[in-house]
VEXZA-22992 format. One record per residue (C-alpha): x, y, z; residue number from 1; residue in one letter. Coordinates in nm, 3 decimals, decimal comma, padded with zeros to 5 digits. Layout:
         X         Y         Z     n   res
         X         Y         Z   NUM     A
...
This chain:
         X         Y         Z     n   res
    01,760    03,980   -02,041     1     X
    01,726    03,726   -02,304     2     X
    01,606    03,392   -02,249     3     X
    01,845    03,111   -02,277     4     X
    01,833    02,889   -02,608     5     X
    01,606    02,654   -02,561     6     X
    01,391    02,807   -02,304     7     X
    00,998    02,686   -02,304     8     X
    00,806    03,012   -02,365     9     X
    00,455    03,041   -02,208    10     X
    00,165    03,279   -02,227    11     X
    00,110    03,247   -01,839    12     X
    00,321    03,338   -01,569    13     X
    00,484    03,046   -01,304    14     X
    00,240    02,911   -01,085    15     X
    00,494    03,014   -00,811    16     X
    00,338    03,377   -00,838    17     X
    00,003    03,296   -00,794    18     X
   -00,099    03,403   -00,446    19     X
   -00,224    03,167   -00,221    20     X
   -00,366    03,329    00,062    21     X
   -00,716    03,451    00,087    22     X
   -00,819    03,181   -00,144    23     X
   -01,100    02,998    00,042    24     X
   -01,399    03,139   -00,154    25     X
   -01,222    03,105   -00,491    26     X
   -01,276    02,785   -00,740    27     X
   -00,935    02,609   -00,881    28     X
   -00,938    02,399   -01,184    29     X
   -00,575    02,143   -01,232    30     X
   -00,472    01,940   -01,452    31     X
   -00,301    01,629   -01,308    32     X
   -00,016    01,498   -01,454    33     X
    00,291    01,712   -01,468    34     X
    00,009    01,983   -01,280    35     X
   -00,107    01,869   -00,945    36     X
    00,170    01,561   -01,008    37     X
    00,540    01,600   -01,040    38     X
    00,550    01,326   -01,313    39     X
    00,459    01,419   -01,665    40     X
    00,395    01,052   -01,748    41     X
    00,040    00,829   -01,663    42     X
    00,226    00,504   -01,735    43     X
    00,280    00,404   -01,403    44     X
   -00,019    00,420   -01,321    45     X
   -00,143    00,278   -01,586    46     X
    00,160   -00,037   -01,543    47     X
    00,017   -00,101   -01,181    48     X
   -00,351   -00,156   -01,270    49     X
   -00,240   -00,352   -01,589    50     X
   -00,060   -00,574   -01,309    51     X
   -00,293   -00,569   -01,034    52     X
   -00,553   -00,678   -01,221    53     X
   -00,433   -00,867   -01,539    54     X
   -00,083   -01,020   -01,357    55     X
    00,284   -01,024   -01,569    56     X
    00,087   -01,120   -01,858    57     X
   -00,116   -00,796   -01,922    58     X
    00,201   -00,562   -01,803    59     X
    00,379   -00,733   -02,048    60     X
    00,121   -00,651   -02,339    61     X
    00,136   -00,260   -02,174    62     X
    00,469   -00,259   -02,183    63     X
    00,508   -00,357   -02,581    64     X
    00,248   -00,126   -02,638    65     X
    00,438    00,158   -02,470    66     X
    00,632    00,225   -02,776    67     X
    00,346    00,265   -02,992    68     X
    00,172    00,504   -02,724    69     X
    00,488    00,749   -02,712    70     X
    00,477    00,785   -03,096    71     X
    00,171    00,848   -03,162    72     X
    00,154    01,098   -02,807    73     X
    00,466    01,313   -02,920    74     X
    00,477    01,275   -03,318    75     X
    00,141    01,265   -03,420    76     X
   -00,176    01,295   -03,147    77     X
   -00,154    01,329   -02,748    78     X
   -00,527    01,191   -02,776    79     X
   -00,426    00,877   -02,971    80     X
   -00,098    00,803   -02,768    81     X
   -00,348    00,782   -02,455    82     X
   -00,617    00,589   -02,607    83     X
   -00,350    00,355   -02,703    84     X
   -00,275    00,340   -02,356    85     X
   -00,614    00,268   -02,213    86     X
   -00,702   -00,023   -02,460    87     X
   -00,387   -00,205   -02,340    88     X
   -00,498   -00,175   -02,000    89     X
   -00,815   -00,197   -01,924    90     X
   -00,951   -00,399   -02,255    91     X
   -01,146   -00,700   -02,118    92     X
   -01,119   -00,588   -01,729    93     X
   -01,435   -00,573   -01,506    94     X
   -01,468   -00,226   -01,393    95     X
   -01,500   -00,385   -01,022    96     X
   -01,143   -00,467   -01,059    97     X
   -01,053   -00,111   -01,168    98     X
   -01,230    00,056   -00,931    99     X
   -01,104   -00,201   -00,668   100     X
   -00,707   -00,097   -00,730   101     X
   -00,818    00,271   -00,783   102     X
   -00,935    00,258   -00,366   103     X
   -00,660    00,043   -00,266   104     X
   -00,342    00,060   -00,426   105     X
   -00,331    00,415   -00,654   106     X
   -00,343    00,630   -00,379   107     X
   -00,006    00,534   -00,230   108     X
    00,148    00,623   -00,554   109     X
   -00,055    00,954   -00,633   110     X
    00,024    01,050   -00,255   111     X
    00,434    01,049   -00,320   112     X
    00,424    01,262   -00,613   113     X
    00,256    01,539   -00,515   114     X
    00,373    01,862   -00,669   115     X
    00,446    02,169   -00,368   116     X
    00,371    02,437   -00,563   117     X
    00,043    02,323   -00,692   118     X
   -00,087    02,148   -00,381   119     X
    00,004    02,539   -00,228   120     X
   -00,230    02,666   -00,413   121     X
   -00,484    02,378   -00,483   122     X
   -00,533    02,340   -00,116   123     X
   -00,600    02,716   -00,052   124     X
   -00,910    02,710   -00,280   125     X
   -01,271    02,663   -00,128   126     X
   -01,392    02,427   -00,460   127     X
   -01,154    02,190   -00,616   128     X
   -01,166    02,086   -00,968   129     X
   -00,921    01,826   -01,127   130     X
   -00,936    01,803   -01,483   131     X
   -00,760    01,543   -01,673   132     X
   -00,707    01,311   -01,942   133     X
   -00,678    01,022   -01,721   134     X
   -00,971    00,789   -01,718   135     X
   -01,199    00,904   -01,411   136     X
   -01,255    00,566   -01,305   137     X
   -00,854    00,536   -01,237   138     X
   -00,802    00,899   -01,032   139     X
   -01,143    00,969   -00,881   140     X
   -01,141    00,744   -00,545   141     X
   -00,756    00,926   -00,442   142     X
   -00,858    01,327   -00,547   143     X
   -01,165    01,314   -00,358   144     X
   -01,093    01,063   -00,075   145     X
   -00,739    01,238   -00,031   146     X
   -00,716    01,566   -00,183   147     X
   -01,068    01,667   -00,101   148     X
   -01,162    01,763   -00,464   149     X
   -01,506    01,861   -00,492   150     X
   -01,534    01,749   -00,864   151     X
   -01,343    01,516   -01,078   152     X
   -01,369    01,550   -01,470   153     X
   -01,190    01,288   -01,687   154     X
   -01,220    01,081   -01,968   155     X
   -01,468    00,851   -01,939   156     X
   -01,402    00,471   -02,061   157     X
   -01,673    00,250   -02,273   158     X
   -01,857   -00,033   -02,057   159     X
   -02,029   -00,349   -02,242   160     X
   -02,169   -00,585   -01,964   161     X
   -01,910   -00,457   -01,662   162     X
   -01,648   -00,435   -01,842   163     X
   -01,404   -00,231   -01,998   164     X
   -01,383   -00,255   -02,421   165     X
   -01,059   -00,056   -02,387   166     X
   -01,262    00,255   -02,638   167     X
   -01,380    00,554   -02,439   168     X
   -01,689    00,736   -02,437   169     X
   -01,730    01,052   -02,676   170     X
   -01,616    01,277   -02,666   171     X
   -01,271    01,108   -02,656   172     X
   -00,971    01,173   -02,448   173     X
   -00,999    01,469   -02,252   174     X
   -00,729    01,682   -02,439   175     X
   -00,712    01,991   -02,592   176     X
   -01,055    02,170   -02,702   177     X
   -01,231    01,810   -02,544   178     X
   -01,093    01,966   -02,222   179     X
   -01,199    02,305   -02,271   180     X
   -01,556    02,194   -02,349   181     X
   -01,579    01,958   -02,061   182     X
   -01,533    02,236   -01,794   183     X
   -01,783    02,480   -01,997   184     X
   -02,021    02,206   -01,988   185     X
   -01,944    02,127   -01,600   186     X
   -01,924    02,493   -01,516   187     X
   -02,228    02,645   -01,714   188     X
   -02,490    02,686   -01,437   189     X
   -02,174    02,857   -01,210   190     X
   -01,980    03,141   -01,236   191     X
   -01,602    03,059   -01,422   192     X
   -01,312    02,918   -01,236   193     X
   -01,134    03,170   -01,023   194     X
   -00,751    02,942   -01,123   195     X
   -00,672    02,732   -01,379   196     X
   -00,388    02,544   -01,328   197     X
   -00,161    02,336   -01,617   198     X
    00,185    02,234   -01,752   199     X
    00,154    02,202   -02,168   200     X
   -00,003    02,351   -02,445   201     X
   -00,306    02,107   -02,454   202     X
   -00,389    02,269   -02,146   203     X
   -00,417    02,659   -02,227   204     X
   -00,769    02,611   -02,355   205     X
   -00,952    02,530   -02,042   206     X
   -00,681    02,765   -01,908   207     X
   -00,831    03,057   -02,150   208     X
   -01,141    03,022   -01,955   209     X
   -01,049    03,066   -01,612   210     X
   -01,036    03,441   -01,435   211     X
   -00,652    03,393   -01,369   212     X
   -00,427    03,110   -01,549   213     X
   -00,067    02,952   -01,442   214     X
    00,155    02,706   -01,586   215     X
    00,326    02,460   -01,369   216     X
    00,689    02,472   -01,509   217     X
    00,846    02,102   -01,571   218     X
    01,047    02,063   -01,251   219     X
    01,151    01,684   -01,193   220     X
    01,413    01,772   -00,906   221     X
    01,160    01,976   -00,709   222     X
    01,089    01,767   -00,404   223     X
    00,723    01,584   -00,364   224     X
    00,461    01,760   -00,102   225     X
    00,568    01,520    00,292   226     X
    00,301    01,311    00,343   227     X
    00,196    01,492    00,687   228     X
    00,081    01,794    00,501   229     X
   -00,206    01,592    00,342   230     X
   -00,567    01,604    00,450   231     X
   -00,555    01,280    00,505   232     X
   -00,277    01,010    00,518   233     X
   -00,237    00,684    00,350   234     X
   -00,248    00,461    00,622   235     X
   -00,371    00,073    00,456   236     X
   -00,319    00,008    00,095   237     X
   -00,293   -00,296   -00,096   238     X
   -00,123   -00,414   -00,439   239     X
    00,223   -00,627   -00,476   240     X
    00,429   -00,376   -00,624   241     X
    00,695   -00,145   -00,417   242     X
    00,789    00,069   -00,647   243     X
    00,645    00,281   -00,902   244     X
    00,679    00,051   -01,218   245     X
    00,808    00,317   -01,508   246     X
    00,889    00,142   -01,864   247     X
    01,225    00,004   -01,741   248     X
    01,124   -00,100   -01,380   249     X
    00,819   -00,263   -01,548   250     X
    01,052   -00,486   -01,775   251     X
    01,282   -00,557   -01,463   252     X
    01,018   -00,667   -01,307   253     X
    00,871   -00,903   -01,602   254     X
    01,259   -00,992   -01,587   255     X
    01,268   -01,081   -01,305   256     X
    00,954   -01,299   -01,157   257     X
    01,065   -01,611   -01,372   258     X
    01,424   -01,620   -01,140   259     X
    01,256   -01,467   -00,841   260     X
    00,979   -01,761   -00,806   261     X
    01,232   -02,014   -00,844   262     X
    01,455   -01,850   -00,555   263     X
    01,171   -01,767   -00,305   264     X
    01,105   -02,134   -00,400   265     X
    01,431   -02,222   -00,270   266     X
    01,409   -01,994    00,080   267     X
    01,077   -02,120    00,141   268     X
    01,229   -02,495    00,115   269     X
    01,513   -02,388    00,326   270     X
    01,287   -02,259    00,591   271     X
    01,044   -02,533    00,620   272     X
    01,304   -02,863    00,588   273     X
    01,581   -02,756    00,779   274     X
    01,658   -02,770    01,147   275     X
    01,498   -02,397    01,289   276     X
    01,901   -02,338    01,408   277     X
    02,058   -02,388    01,058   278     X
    01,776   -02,152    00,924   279     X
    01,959   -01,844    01,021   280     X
    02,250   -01,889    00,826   281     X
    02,068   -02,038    00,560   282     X
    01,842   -01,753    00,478   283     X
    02,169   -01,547    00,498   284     X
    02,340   -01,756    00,255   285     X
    02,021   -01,715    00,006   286     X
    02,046   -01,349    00,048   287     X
    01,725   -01,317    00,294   288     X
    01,879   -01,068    00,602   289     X
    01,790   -01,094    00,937   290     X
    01,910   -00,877    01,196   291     X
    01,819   -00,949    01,552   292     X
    01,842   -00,640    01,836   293     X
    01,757   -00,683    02,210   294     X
    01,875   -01,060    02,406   295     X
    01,607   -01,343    02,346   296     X
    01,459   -01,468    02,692   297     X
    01,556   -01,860    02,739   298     X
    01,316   -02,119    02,705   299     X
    01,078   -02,236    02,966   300     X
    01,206   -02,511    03,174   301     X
    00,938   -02,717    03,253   302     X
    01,055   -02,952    03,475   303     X
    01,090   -02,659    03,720   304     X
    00,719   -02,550    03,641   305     X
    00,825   -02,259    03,462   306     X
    00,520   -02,160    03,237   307     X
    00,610   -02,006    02,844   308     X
    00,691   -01,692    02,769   309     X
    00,387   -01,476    02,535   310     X
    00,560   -01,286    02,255   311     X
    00,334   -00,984    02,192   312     X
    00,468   -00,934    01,832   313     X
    00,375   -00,641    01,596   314     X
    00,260   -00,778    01,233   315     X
    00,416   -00,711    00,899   316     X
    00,351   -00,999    00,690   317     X
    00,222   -01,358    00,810   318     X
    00,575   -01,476    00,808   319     X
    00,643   -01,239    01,149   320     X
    00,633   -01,575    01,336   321     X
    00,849   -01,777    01,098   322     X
    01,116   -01,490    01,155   323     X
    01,057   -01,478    01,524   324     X
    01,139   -01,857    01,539   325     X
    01,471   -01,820    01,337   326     X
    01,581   -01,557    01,558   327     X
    01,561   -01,739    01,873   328     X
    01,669   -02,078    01,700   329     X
    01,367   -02,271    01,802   330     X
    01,037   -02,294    01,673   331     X
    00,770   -02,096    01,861   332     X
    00,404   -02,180    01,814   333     X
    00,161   -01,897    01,720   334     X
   -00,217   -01,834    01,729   335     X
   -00,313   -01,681    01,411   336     X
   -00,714   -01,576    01,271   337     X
   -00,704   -01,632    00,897   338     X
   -00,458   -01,829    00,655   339     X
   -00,457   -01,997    00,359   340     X
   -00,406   -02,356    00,282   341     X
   -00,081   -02,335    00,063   342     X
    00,043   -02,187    00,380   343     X
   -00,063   -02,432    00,602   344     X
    00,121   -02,652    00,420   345     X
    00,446   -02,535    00,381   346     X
    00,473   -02,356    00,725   347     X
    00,773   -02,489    00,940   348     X
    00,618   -02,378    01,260   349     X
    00,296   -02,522    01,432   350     X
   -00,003   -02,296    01,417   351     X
   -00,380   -02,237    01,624   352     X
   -00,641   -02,076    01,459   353     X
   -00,862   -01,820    01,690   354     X
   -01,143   -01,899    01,684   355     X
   -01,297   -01,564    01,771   356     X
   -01,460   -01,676    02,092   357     X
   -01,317   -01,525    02,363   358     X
   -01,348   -01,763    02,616   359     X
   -01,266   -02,093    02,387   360     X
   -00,922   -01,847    02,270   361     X
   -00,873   -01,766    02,561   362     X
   -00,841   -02,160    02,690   363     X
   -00,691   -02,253    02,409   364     X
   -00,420   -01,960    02,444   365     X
   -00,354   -02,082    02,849   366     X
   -00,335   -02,467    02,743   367     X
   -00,052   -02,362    02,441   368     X
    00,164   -02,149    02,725   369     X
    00,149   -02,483    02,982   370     X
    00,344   -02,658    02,657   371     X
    00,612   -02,337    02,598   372     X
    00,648   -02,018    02,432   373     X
    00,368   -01,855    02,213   374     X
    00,375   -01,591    01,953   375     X
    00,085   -01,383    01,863   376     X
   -00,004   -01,066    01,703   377     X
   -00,305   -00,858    01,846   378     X
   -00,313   -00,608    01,578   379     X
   -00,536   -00,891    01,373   380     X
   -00,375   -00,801    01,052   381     X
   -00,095   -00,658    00,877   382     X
   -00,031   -00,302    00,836   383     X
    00,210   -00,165    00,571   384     X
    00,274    00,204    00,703   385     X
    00,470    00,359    01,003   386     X
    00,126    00,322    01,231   387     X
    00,048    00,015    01,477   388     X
   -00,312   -00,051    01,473   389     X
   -00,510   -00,153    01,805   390     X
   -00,356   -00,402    01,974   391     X
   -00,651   -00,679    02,107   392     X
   -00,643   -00,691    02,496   393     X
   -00,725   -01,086    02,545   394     X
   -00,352   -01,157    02,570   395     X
   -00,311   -00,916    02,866   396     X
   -00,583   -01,123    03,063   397     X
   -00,391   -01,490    03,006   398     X
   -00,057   -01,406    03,138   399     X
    00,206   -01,198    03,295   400     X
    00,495   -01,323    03,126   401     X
    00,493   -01,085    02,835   402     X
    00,823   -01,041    02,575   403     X
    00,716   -00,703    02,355   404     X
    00,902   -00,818    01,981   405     X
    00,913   -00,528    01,754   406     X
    00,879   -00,601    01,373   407     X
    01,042   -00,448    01,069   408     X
    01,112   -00,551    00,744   409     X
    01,217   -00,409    00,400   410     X
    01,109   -00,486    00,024   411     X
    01,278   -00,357   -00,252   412     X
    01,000   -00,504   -00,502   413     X
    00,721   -00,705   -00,398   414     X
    00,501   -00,695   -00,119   415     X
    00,466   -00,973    00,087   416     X
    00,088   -00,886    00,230   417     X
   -00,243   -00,829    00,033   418     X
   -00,623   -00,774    00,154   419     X
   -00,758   -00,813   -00,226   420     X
   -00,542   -01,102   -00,334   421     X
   -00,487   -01,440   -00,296   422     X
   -00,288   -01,493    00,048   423     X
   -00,158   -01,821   -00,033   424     X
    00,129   -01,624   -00,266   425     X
    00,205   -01,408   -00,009   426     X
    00,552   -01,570    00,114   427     X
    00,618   -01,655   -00,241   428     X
    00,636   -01,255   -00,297   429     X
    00,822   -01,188   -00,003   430     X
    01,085   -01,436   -00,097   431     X
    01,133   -01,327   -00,429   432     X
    01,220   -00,989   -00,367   433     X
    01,632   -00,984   -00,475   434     X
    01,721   -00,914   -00,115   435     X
    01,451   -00,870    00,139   436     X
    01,538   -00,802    00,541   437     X
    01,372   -00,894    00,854   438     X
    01,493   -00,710    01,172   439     X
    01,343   -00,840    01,496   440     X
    01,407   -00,623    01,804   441     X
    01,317   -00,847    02,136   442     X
    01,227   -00,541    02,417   443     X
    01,245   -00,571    02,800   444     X
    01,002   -00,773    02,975   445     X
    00,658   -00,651    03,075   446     X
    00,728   -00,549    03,434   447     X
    00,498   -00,725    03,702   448     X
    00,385   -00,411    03,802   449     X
    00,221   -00,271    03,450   450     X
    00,041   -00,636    03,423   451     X
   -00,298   -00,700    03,503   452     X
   -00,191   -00,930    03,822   453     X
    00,014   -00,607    03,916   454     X
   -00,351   -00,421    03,921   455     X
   -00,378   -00,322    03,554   456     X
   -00,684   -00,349    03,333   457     X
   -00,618   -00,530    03,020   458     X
   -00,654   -00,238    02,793   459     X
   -00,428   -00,072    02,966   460     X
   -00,186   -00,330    02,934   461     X
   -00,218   -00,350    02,560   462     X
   -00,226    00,011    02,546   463     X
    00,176    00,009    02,682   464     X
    00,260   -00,253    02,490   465     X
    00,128   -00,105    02,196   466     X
    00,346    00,230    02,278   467     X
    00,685    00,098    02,378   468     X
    00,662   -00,127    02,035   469     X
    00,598    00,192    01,842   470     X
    00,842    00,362    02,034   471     X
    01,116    00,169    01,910   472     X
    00,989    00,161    01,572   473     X
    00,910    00,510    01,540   474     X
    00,549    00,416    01,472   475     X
    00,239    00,599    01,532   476     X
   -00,011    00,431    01,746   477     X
   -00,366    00,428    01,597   478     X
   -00,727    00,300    01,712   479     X
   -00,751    00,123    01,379   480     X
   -00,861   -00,200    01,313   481     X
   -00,870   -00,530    01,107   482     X
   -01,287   -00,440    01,010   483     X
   -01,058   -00,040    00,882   484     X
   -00,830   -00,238    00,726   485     X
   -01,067   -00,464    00,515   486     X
   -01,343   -00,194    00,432   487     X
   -01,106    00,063    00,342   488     X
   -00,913   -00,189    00,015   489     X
   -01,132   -00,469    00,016   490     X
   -01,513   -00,340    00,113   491     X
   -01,564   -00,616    00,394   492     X
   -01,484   -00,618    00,713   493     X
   -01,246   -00,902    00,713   494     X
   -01,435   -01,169    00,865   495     X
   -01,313   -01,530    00,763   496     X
   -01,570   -01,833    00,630   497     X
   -01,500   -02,104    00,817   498     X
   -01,291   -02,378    00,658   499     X
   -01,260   -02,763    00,740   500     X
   -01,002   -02,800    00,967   501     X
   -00,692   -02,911    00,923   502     X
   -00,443   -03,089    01,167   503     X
   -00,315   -02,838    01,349   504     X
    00,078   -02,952    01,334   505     X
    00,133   -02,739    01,042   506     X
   -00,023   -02,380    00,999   507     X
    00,158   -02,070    00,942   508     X
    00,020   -01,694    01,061   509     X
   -00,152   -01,442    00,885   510     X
């Protein structure tokens, strides 16, 4: 039968016929994009270290340079169009930076856009080899941290002084013949590749070499590998950005901070200066969307004695207790470990920072639930993900009256948390996403039975609270904490320098 008009005509066969069992003393070599990825295009990737590290500014340069890049890739030289590329990102960046947003924010990205057929056969090998055009620096952390790849060849980008010139080493972009030689010279002590896997002509070289060769056909409909079939899942990453910034998302975005700043500008004052009952509909009427499930308990009555009630809340962003407070009407006080002084300033709800000494939190806590309610979050930090990361057991030890408040939000641009970045912006992102949502889901009561007075150990009162939160969210509990959180995107283990203090009437979470 004929092929239709049009058809692509290659010298391999599919790498849907390339068998994948029996593979686990066998060597694969893949390309990456279009290969092991779905997407033929590095510019996203590219657009979110240009923002990460060098803000709207440097996206914006990226973005003008785009143009350029595409003629020169398709028209003239594949090499040159991604040379063009990696001058207008990385030109003038410390490598520290790169190699920073390469741990914590690429492999999110990478993770969704894995291709099935590939990964089949990629994770049936015994050695993996990626070999690509991207620079190394920018790919290596995610293929060997989450892919298990044994070696990682790419082009390799000039360094004056620890950082980037925006040139690359010889010899040049890893295209073509440069890719070809690059696996001869990585392979010439070993026997040849058992698989070599690619998607374009610049590819067939190294392909040549390998014992048996396949070409990943361009298939941008074919569904991305589920993240639970991964070695290893993404559980913490970092970086502002929701979605993957292509050419146009990247200009809606450069678009769209000017307006967005001035309208989470606008919701932050709305917050913070009116009454906590107007709040509500005020956040509605600026577009913010808060959805409350479950019935809120009543305040505590002192004149009756009645002691306040501990909200055990999950953490999204720091503004969990701001959104707590408007769903109840009233502001509720919350014990927080780490914040920033922007915060502390515009915060509408009254703060205490932990001091991380059990027993002085621990009187401080009791002396805070004699006054009223009290919000606090025992995961310690904010986790992005479907997982809930240990929940601290202090709280169980202080008091029996415990609310479980389960935390979701959505972003359809911006992230409202970071572990690399500055922390005072982070309600500023939050806010300026076009429409984000908070839903707050208020659970039973802590029966008296499952507290500690009711002959519980505080562990295993966190533990429950821990699983009937994720239970409703559809979480996954984890033994993860803040110190895995910080060493995994920021390499530290969290710990806050102690600040001056401030007075203590206005402080908002972490």
């Amino acid at each position: 039968m004929a092929k239709p008009k049009g058809a692509p005509t290659f010298i391999f066969p599919s790498v849907a016929h390339c068998a994948s069992i029996g593979r686990e003393k066998d060597t694969v070599v893949a390309d990456m994009d279009g290969t092991l990825l779905r997407g033929r295009s590095s510019f996203p990737y590219f657009a979110l270290v240009a923002f990460e590290v060098g803000g709207i500014l440097r996206l914006l340069f990226l973005l003008l340079a785009s143009p350029i890049a595409g003629i020169l890739y398709y028209f003239i030289s594949e090499s040159a169009g991604i040379q063009v590329l990696i001058f207008a990102t990385f030109v003038g960046m410390k490598v520290s930076d790169i190699e920073s947003v390469a741990r914590a924010v690429l492999p999110k990205f990478f993770s969704t856009d894995l291709h099935p057929e590939t990964w089949r056969v990629f994770s049936s090998c015994g050695k993996r080899c990626v070999l690509t055009a991207n620079p190394r620096v920018m790919v290596d952390p995610f293929l060997k941290d989450y892919l298990g790849a044994d070696l990682v060849i790419g082009t390799e980008i000039h360094v004056f002084k620890g950082r980037a010139t925006g040139l690359v080493k010889n010899p040049g972009v890893l295209v073509g013949t440069n890719k070809a030689d690059a696996l001869e010279n990585a392979f010439k002590d070993e026997p040849i590749p058992d698989i070599g896997l690619g998607d374009r002509k610049t590819d067939y070289p190294f392909m040549k070499l390998c014992k048996e060769s396949y070409v990943v056909p361009a298939k941008p409909e074919v569904d991305p590998v589920s993240l639970n079939k991964l070695p290893k899942p993404v559980v913490f990453h970092d970086g502002r950005l929701v979605q993957k910034p292509t050419p146009f998302i990247a200009l809606l975005i450069i678009l769209w901070i000017p307006v967005g700043f001035l309208l989470a500008c606008l919701r932050i004052a709305a917050g913070a200066l009116l009454p906590m009952p107007l709040v509500y509909y005020a956040f509605w009427a600026l577009g913010v969307r808060v959805y409350i499930k479950g019935n809120p308990p009543p305040p505590a009555k002192k004149s009756i004695g009645q002691t306040g009630v501990l909200f055990i809340c999950s953490h999204r962003t720091l503004l969990d207790p701001i959104f707590l407070s408007t769903a109840v009407g009233r502001p509720i006080p919350a014990v927080t470990y780490s914040v920033s002084r922007l915060s502390e300033i515009i915060s509408p709800i009254k703060t205490v920072r932990l001091s991380r000494d059990r027993a002085t939190d621990a009187s401080m806590i009791k002396k805070l639930l004699q006054e009223g309610d009290l919000v606090i979050c025992p995961e310690g930090t904010t986790c992005r993900e479907p997982f809930l990361l240990r929940f601290s057991a202090l709280f169980a030890e202080l008091t029996d009256e415990l609310v479980p408040i389960a935390m979701a939000n959505r972003m359809s641009m911006f992230h409202g948390t970071t572990a690399r970045g500055w922390k005072g912006m982070d309600p500023f992102y939050f806010f300026m996403n076009p429409s984000p949502a908070y839903e707050v889901t208020f659970l039973n009561k802590v029966p008296y039975a499952l507290t500690c007075s009711g002959g519980k150990s505080s562990h295993e009162v966190a533990n429950y609270i821990q699983r009937i939160v994720a239970a409703s969210l559809s979480y996954e509990c984890t033994s993860f904490t803040r110190k895995d959180k910080y060493r995994a995107l920021a390499g530290n283990d969290g710990t806050v320098v102690e600040k001056p203090k401030l007075s203590p009437n206005k402080v908002m979470g972490c």
